[in-house]
C-alpha positions, 0 to 999 in steps of 0.5 A: 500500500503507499504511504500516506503523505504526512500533513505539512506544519500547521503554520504552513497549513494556516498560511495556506488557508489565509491565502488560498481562501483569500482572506489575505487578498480580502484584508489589502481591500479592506485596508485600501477601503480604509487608506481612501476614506482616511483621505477624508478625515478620521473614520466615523462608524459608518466608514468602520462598516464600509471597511467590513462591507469591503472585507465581506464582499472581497471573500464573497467573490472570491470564493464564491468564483474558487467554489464554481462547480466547473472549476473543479473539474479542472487540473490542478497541475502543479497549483498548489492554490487550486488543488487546496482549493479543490480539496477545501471547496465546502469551506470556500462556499460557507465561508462566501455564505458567511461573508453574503450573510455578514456583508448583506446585514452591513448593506442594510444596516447603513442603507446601501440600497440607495446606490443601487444604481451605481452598484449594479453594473460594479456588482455584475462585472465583478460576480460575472468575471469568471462565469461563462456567459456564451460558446466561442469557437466551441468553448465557453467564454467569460468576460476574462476570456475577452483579449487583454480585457481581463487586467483592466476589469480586475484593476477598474473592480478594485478602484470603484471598491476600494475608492469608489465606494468610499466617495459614495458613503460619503457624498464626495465628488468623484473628481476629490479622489480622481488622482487616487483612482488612477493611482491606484488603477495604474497599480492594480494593473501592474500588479494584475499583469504578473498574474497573467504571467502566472497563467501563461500557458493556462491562458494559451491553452484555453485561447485567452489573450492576455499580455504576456500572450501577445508581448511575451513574458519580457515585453508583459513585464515592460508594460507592467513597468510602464503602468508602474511608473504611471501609478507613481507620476498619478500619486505624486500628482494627487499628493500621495504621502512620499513614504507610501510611494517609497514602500510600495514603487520599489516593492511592486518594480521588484515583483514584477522583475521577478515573476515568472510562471514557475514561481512558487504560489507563495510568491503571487498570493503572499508577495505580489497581493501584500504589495497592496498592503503596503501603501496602508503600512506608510500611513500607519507609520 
């Protein structure tokens, strides 16, 4: 008989369940959310909620799109991220119940209904990003799937979360973030690029364009760069903070150089996602 693999360390166990879960992701939206409505002043308790809402809402997706049913019958291969995903897909679906039920409750509670209509077209694009909504060429296609599109819908989702939301509880003009918005698009991007190079020849095998697909992983990573410098020039230009840029341009550069798609999974959901951390550290500090 072959013998049972011994189970890894628990610390490791518990890192790969805070990652691969993406509560770690759901923490830099929230911690983001909260470096946004900080630009207004000191937080009132309704901001407090928005910061939950954000956190709630960031586990809901997520999850909800790691627990999709035709995902599970895909290959692992060497993810280490998708085969724990495959094996812990109960838990994925409560923990995106919880997060419906806890984020519903904070939705209500501050009277959210009354965006409906700027929170609908944001809520279809970030639930409808992965789900395959028509055939092409004899497979299904998402909006992901769409050339080049997948990068620009990930960074536009999380700038209308994370800076977005903040300026309608509010009752901010959109143009008292604008800097902020394209900052932190710009950086999103960037960052959404090394991803795609993870997914290289995921991506080739299933038809999907992404930039390391047309340019190439060295030219992906040029454009990435490009964003990067842009994101820095916006920050400077909005009156970002100097230690913030400090912390999170050498980071993010460094990630970039350094992806490539055998990278371990440590690196892109530890690493490359905790650079979004690191723009709230600079203001705490």
């Amino acid at each position: 008989m072959p013998t049972a693999l011994p189970l890894r360390p628990w610390p490791l166990r518990l890192l790969d369940a805070l990652l691969y879960s993406s509560t770690w992701l759901a923490l830099a939206a929230a911690a983001q959310t909260w470096v946004t409505l900080r630009h207004f002043g000191p937080l009132l308790p309704a901001a407090q909620r928005l910061v939950l809402l954000v956190l709630a809402a960031t586990l809901l997706v997520y999850n909800l799109d790691a627990a999709l049913p035709f995902k599970h019958g895909q290959p692992a291969g060497t993810s280490a991220r998708k085969a724990w995903q495959q094996r812990h897909r109960r838990l994925l679906a409560g923990l995106a119940a919880g997060a419906a039920v806890g984020g519903g409750a904070l939705f209500l509670w501050d009277n959210w209904w009354q965006f409906v209509p700027q929170l609908l077209p944001l809520a279809g694009l970030a639930l409808l990003y992965s789900w395959p909504l028509a055939r092409w060429r004899g497979r299904p296609r998402a909006l992901r799937d769409v050339p080049l599109l997948k990068v620009f819908l990930i960074a536009g989702v999380w700038t209308m979360v994370t800076a977005g939301l903040p300026t309608l509880l509010l009752h901010q003009p959109i143009g008292a973030v604008a800097g902020l918005l394209g900052q932190r698009f710009c950086l999103v991007l960037a960052l959404a690029i090394v991803f795609d190079i993870r997914d290289y020849s995921r991506d080739r095998r299933a038809g999907t364009r992404t930039f390391p697909g047309w340019l190439g992983v060295a030219g992906a990573r040029g454009v990435a760069l490009g964003f990067l410098v842009l994101s820095a020039g916006l920050g400077l230009a909005w009156g970002a903070p100097v230690r913030v840029l400090l912390l999170t341009v050498p980071a993010a550069a460094a990630v970039i150089l350094l992806a490539e798609e055998s990278r371990g999974d440590y690196f892109f959901a530890l690493v490359t996602d905790g650079v979004l951390l690191l723009p709230v550290l600079g203001y705490v500090l």
